[in-house]
HTML snippet that shows the backbone in 3Dmol.js (N, CA, C, O; Angstrom):
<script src="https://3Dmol.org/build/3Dmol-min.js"></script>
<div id="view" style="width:600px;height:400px;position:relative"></div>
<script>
const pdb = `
ATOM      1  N   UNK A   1     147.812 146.616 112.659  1.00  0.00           N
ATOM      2  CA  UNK A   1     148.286 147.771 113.388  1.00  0.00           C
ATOM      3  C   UNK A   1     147.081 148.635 113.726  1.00  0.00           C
ATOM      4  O   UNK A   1     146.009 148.561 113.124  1.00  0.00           O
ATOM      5  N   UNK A   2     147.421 149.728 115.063  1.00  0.00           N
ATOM      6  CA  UNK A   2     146.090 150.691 115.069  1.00  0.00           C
ATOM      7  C   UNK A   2     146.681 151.894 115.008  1.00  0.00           C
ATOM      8  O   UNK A   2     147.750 152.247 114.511  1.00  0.00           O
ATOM      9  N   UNK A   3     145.565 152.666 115.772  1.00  0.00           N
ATOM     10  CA  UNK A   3     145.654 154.442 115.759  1.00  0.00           C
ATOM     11  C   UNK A   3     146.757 154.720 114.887  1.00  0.00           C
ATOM     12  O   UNK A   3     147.948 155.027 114.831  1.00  0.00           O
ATOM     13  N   UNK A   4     145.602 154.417 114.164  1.00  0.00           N
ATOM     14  CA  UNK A   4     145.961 155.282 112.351  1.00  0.00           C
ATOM     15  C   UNK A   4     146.976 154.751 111.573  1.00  0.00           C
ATOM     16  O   UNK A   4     147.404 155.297 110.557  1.00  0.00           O
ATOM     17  N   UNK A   5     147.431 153.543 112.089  1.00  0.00           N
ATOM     18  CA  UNK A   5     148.673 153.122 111.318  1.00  0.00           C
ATOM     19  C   UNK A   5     150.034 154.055 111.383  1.00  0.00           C
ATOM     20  O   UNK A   5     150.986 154.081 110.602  1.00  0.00           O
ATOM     21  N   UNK A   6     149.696 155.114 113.073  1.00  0.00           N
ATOM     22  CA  UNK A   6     150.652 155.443 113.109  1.00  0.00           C
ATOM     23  C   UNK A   6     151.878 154.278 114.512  1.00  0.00           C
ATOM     24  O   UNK A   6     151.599 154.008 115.680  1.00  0.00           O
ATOM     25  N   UNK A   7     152.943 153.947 113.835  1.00  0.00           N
ATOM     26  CA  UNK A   7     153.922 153.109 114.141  1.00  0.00           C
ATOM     27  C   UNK A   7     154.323 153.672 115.653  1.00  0.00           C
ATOM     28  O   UNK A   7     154.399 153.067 116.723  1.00  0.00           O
ATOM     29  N   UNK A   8     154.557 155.107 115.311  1.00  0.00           N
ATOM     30  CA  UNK A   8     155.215 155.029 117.213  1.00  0.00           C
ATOM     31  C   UNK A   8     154.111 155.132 117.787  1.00  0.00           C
ATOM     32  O   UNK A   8     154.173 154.891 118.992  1.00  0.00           O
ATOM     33  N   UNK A   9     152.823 155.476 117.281  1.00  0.00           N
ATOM     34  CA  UNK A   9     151.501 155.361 118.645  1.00  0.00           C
ATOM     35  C   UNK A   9     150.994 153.675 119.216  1.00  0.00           C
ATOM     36  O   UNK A   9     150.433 153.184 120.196  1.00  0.00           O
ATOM     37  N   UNK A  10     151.751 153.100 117.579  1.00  0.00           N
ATOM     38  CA  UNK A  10     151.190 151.627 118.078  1.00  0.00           C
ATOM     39  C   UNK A  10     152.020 151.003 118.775  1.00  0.00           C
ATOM     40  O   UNK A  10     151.824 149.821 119.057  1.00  0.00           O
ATOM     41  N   UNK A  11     153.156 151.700 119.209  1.00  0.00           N
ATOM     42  CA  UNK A  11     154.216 150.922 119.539  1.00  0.00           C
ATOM     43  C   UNK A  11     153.688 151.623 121.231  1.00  0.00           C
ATOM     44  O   UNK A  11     153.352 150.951 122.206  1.00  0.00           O
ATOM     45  N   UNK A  12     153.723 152.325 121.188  1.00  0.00           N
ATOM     46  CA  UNK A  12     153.160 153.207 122.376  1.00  0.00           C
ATOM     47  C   UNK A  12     152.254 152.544 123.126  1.00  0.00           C
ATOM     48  O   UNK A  12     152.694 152.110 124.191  1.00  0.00           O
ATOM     49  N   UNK A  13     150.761 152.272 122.807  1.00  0.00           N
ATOM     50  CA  UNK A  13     149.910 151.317 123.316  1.00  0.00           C
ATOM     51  C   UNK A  13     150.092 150.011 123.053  1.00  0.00           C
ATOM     52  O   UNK A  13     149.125 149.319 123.373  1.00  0.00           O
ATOM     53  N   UNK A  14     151.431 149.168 122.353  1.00  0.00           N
ATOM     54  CA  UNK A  14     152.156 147.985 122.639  1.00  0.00           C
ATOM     55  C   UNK A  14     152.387 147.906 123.893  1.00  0.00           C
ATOM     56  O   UNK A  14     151.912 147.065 124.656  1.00  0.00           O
ATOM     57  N   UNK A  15     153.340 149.029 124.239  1.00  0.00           N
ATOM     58  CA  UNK A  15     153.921 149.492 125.860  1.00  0.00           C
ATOM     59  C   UNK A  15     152.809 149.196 126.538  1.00  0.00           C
ATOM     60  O   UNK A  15     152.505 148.166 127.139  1.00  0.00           O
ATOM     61  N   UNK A  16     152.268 150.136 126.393  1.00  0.00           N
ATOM     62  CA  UNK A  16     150.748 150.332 127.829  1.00  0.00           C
ATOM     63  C   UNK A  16     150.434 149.176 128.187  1.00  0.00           C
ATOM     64  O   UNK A  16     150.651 148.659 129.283  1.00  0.00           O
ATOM     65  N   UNK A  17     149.699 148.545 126.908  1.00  0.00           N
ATOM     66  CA  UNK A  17     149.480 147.362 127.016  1.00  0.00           C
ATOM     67  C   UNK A  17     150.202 145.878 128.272  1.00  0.00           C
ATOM     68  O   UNK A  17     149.750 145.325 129.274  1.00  0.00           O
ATOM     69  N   UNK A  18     151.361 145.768 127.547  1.00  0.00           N
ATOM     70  CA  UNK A  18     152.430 144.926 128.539  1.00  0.00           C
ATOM     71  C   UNK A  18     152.758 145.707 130.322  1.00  0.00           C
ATOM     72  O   UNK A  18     152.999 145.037 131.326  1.00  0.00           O
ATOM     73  N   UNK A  19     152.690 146.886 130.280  1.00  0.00           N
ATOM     74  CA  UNK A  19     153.085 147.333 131.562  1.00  0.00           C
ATOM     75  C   UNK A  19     151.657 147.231 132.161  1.00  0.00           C
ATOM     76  O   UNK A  19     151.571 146.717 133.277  1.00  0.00           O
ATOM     77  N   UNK A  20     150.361 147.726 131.459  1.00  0.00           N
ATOM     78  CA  UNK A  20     149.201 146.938 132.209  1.00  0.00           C
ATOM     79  C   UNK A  20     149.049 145.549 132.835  1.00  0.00           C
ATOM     80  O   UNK A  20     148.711 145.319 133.996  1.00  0.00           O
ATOM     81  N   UNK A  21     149.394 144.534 131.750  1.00  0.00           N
ATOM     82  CA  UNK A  21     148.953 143.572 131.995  1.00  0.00           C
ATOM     83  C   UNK A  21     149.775 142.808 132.863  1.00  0.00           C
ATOM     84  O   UNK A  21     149.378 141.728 133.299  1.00  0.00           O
ATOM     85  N   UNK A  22     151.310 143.454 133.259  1.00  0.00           N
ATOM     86  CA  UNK A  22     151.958 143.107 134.010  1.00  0.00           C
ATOM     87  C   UNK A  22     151.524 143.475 135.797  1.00  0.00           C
ATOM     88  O   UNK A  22     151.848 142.755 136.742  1.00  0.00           O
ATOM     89  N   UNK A  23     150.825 144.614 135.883  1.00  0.00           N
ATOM     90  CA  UNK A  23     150.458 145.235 136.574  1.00  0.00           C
ATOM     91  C   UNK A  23     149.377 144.224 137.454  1.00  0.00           C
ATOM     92  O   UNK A  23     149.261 143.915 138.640  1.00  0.00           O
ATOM     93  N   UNK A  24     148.691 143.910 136.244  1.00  0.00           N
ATOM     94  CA  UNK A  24     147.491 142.806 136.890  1.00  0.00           C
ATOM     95  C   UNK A  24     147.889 141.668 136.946  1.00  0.00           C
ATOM     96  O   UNK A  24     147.422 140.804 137.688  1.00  0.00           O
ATOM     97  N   UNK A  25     148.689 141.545 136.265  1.00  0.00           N
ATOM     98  CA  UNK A  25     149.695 139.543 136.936  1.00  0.00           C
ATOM     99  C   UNK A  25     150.164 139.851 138.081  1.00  0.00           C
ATOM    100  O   UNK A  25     150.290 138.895 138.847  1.00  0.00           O
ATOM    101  N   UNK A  26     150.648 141.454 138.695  1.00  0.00           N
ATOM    102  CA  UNK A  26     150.921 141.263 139.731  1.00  0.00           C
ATOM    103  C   UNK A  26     149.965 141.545 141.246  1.00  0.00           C
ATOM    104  O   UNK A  26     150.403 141.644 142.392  1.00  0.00           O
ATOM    105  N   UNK A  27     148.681 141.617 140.817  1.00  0.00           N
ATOM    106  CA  UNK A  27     147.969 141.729 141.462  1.00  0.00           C
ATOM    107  C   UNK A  27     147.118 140.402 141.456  1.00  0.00           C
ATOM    108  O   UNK A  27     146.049 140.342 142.063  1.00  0.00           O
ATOM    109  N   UNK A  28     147.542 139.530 140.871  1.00  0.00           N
ATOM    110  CA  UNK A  28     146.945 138.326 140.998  1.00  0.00           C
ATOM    111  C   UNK A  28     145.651 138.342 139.788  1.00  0.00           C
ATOM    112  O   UNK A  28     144.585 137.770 140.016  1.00  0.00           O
ATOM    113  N   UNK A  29     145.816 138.798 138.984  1.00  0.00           N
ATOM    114  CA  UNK A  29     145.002 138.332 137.843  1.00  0.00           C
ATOM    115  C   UNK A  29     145.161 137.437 136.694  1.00  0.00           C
ATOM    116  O   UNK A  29     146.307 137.618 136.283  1.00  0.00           O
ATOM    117  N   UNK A  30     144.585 136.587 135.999  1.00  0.00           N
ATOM    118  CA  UNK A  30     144.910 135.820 135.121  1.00  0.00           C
ATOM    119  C   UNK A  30     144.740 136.448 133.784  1.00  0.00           C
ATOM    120  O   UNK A  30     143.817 137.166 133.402  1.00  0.00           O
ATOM    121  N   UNK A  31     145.842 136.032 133.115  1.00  0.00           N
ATOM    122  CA  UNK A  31     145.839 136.910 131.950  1.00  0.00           C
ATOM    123  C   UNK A  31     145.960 136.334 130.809  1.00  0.00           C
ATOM    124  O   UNK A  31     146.338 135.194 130.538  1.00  0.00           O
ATOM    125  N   UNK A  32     145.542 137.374 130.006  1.00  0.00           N
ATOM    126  CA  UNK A  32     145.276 136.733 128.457  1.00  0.00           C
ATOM    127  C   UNK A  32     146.291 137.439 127.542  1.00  0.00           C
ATOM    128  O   UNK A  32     146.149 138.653 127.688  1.00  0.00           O
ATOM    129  N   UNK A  33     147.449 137.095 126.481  1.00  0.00           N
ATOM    130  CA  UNK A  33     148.325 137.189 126.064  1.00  0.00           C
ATOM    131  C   UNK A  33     147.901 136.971 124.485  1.00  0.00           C
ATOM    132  O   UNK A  33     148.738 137.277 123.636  1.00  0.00           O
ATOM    133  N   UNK A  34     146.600 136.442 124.063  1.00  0.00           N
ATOM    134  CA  UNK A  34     146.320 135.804 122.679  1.00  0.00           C
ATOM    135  C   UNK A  34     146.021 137.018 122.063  1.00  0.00           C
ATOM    136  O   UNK A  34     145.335 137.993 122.372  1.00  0.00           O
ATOM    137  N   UNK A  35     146.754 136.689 121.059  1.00  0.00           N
ATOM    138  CA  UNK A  35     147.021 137.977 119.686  1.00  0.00           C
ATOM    139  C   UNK A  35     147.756 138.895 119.893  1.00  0.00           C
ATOM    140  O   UNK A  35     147.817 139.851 119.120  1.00  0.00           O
ATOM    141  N   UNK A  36     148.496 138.796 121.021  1.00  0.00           N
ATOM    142  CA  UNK A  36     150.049 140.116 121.194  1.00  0.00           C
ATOM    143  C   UNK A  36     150.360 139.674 120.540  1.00  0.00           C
ATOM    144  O   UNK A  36     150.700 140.456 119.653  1.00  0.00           O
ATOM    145  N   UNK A  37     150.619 138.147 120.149  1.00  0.00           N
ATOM    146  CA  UNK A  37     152.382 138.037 119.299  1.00  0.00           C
ATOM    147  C   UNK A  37     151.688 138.063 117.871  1.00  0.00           C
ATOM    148  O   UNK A  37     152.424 137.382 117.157  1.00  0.00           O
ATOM    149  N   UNK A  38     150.527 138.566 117.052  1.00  0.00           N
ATOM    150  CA  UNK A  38     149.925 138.993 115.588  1.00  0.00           C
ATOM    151  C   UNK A  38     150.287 140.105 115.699  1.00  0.00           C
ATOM    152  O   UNK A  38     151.302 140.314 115.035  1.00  0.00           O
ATOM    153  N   UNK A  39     149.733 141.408 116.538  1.00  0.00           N
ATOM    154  CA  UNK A  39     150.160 142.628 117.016  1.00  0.00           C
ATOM    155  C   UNK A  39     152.052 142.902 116.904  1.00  0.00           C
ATOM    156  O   UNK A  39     152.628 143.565 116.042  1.00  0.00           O
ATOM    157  N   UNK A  40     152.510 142.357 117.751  1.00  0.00           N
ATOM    158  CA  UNK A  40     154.030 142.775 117.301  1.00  0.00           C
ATOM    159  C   UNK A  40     154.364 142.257 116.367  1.00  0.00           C
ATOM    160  O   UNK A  40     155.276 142.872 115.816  1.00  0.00           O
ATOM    161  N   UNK A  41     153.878 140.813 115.560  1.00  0.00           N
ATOM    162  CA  UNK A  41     154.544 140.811 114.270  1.00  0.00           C
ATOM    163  C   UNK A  41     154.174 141.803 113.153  1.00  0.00           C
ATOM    164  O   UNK A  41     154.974 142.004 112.240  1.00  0.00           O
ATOM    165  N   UNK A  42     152.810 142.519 113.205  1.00  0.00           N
ATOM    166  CA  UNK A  42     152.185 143.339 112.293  1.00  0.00           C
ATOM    167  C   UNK A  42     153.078 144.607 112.254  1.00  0.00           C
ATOM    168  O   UNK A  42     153.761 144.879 111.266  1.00  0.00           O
ATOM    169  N   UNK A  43     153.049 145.233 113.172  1.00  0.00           N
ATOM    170  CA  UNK A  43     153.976 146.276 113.851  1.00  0.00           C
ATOM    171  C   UNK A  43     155.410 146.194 113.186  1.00  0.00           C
ATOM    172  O   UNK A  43     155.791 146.987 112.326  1.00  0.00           O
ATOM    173  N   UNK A  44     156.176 145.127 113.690  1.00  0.00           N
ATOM    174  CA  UNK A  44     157.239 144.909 112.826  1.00  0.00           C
ATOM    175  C   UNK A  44     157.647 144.596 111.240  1.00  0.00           C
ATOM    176  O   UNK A  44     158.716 144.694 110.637  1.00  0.00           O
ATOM    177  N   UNK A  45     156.495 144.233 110.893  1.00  0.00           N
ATOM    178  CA  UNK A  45     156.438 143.759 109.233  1.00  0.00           C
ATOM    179  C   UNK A  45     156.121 145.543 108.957  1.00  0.00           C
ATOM    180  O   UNK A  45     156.426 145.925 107.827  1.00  0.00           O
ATOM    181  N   UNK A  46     155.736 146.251 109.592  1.00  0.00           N
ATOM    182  CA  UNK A  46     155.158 147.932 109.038  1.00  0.00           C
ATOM    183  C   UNK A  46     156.593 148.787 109.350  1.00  0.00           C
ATOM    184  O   UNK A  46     156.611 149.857 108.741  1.00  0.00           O
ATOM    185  N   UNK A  47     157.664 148.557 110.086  1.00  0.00           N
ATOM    186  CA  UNK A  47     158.403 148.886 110.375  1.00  0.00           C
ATOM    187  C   UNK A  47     159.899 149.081 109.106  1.00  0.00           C
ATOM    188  O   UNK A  47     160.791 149.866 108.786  1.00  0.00           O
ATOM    189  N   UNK A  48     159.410 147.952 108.824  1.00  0.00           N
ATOM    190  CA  UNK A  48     160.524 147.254 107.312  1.00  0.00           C
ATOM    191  C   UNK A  48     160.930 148.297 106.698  1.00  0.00           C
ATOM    192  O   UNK A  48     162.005 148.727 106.278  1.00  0.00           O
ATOM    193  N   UNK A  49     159.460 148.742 106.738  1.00  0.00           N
ATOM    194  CA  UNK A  49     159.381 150.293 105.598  1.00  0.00           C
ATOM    195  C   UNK A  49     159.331 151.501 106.138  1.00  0.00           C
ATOM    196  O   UNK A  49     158.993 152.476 105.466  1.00  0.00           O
ATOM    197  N   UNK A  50     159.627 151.578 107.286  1.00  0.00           N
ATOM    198  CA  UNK A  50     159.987 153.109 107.620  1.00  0.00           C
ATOM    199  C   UNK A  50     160.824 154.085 107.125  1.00  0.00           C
ATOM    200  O   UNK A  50     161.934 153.745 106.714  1.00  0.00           O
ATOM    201  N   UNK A  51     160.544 155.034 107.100  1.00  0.00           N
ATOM    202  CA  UNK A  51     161.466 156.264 106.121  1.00  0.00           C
ATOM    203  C   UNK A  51     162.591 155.891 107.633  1.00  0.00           C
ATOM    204  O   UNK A  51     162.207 155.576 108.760  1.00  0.00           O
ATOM    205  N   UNK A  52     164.050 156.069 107.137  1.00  0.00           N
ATOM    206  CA  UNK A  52     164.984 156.030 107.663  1.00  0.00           C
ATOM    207  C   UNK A  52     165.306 157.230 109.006  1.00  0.00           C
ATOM    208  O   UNK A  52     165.837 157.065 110.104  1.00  0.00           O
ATOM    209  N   UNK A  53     164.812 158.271 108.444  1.00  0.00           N
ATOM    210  CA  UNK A  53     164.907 159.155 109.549  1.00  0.00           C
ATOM    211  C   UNK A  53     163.943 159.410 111.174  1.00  0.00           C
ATOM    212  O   UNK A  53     163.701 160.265 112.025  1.00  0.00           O
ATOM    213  N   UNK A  54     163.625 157.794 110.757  1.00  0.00           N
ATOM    214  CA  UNK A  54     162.401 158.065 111.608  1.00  0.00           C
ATOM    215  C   UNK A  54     162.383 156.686 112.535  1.00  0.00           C
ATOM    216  O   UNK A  54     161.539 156.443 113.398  1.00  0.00           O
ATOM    217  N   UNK A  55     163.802 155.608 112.066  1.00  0.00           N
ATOM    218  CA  UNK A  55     163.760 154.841 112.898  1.00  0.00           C
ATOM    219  C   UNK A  55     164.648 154.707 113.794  1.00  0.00           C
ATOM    220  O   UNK A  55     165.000 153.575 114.125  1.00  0.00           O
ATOM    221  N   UNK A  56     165.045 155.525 114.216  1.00  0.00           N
ATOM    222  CA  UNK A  56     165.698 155.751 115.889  1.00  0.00           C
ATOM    223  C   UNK A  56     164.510 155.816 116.925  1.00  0.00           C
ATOM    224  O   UNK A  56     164.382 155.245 118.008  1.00  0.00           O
ATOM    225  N   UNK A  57     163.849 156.513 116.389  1.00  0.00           N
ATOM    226  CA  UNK A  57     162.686 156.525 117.764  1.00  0.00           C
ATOM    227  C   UNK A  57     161.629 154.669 117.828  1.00  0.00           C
ATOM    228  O   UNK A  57     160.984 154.241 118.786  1.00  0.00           O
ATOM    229  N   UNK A  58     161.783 154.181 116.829  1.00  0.00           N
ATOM    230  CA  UNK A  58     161.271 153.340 116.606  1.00  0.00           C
ATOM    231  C   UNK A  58     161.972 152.588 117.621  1.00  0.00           C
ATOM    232  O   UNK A  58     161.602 152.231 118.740  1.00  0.00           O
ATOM    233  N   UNK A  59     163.142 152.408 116.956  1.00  0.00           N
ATOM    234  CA  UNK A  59     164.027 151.331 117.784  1.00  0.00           C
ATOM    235  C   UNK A  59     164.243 151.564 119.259  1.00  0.00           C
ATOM    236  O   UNK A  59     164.419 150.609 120.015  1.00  0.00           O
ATOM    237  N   UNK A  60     164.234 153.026 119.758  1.00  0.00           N
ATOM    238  CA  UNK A  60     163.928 153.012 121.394  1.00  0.00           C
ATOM    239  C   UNK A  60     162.871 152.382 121.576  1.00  0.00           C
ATOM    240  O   UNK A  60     163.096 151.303 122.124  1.00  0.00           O
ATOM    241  N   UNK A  61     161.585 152.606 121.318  1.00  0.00           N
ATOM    242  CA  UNK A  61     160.533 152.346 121.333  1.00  0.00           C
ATOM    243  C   UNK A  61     160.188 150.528 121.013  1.00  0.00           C
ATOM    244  O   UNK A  61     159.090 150.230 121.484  1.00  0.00           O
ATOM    245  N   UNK A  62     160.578 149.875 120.639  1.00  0.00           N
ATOM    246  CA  UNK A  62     161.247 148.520 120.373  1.00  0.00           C
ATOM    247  C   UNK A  62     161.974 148.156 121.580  1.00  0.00           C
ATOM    248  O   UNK A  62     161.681 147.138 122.206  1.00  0.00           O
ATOM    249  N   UNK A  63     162.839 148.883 121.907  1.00  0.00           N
ATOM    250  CA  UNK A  63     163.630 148.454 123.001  1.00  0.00           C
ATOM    251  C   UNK A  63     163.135 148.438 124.357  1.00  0.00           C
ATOM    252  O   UNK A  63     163.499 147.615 125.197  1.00  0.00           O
ATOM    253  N   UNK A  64     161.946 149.751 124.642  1.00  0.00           N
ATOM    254  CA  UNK A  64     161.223 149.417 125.895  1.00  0.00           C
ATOM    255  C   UNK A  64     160.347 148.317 125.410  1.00  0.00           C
ATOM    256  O   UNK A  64     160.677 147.301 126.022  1.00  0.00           O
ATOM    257  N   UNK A  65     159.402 148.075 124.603  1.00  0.00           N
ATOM    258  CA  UNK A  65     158.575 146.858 124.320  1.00  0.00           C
ATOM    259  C   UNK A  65     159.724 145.756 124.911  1.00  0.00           C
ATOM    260  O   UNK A  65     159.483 145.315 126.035  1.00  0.00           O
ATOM    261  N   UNK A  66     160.471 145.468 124.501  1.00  0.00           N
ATOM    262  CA  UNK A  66     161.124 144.082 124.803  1.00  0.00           C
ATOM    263  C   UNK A  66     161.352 144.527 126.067  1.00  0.00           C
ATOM    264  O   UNK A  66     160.449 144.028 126.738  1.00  0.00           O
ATOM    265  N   UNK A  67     162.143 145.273 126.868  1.00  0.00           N
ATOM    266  CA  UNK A  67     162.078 145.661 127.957  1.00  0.00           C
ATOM    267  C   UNK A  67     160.513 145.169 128.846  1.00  0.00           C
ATOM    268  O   UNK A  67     160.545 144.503 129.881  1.00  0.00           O
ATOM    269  N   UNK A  68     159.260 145.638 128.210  1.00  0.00           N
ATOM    270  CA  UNK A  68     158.380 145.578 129.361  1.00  0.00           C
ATOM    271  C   UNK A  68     157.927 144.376 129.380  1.00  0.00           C
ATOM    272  O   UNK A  68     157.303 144.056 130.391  1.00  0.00           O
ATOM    273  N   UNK A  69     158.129 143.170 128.087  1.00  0.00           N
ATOM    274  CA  UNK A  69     158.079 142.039 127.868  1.00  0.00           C
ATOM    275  C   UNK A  69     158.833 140.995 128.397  1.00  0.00           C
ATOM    276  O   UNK A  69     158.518 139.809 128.303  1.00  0.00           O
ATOM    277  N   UNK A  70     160.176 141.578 129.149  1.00  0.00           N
ATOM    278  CA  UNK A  70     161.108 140.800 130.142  1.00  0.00           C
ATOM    279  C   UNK A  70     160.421 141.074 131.478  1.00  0.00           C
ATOM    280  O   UNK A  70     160.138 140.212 132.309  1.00  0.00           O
ATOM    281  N   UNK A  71     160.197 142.346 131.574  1.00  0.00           N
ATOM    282  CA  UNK A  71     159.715 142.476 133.064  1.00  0.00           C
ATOM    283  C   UNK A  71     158.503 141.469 133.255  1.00  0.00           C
ATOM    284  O   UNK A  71     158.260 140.880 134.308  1.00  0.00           O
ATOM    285  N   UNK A  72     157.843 141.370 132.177  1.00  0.00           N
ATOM    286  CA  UNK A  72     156.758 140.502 132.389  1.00  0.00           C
ATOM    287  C   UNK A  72     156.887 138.820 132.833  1.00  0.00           C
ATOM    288  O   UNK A  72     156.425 138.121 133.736  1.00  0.00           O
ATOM    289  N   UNK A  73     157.742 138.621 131.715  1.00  0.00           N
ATOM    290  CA  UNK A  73     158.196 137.370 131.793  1.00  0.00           C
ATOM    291  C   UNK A  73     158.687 136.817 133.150  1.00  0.00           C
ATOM    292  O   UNK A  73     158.231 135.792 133.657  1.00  0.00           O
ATOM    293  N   UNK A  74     160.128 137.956 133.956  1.00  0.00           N
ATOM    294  CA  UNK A  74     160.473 137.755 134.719  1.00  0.00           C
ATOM    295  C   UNK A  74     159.458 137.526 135.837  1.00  0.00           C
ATOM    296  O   UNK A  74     159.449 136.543 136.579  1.00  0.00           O
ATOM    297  N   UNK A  75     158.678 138.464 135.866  1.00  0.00           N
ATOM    298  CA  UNK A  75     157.210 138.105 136.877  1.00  0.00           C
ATOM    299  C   UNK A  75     156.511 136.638 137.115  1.00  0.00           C
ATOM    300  O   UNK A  75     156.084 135.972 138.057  1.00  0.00           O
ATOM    301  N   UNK A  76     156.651 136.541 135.725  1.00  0.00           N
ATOM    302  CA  UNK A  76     155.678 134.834 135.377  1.00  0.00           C
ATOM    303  C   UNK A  76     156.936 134.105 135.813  1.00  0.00           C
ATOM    304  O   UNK A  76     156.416 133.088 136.272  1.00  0.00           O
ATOM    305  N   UNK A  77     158.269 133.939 135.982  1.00  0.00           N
ATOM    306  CA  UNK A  77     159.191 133.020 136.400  1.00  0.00           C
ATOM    307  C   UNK A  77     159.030 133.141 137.770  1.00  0.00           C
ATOM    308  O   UNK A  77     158.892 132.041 138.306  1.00  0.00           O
ATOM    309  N   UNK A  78     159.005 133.916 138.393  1.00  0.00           N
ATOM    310  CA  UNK A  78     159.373 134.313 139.566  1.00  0.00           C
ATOM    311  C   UNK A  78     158.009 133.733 140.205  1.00  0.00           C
ATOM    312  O   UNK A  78     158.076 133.169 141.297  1.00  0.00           O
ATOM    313  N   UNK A  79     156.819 133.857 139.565  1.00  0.00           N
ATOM    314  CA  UNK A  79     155.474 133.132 140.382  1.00  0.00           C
ATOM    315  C   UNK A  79     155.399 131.905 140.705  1.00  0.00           C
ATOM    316  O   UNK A  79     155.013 131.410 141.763  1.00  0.00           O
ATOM    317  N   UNK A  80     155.965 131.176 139.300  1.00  0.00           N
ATOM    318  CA  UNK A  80     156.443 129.508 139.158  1.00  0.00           C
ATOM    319  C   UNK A  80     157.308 128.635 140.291  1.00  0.00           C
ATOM    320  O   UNK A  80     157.073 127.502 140.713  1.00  0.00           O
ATOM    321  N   UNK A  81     158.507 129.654 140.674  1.00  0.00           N
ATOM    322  CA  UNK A  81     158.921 129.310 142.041  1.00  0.00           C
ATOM    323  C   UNK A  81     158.385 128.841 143.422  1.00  0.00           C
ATOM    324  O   UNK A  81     159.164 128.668 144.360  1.00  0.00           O
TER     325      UNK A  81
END
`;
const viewer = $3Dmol.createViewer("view");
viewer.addModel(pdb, "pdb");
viewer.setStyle({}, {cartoon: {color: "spectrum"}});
viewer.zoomTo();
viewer.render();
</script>
């Protein structure tokens, strides 16, 4: 995990991350994907243990990640065509 081992900042530049790199798949760049999926499993294994009052924002925050991770995907299907 980074910046500070705080969970919603890492989840935060999780986001950035995927909506960047989607950004440049769609501009025709080739992209590199190696070690996102260490990154969200780390993230999620740190999550386990969240104080309870604090994982609602998590789980939005979870929910755009998978969110910007479909948009991505959908991109990479849609090129394959």
């Amino acid at each position: 995990m980074n910046d500070d081992d705080d969970p919603a900042a890492t989840l935060d530049a999780l986001i950035d991350l995927v909506d960047a790199t989607r950004r440049a798949y769609a501009a025709g760049a080739l992209v590199d994907l190696t070690g996102l999926d260490v990154e969200v499993e780390q993230i999620c294994r740190a999550l386990t243990d969240a104080p309870r009052e604090h994982r609602p924002v998590y789980v939005a925050k979870l929910e755009a990640l998978v969110a910007s991770f479909d948009g991505l995907a959908a991109d990479m299907r849609a090129a394959q065509r």
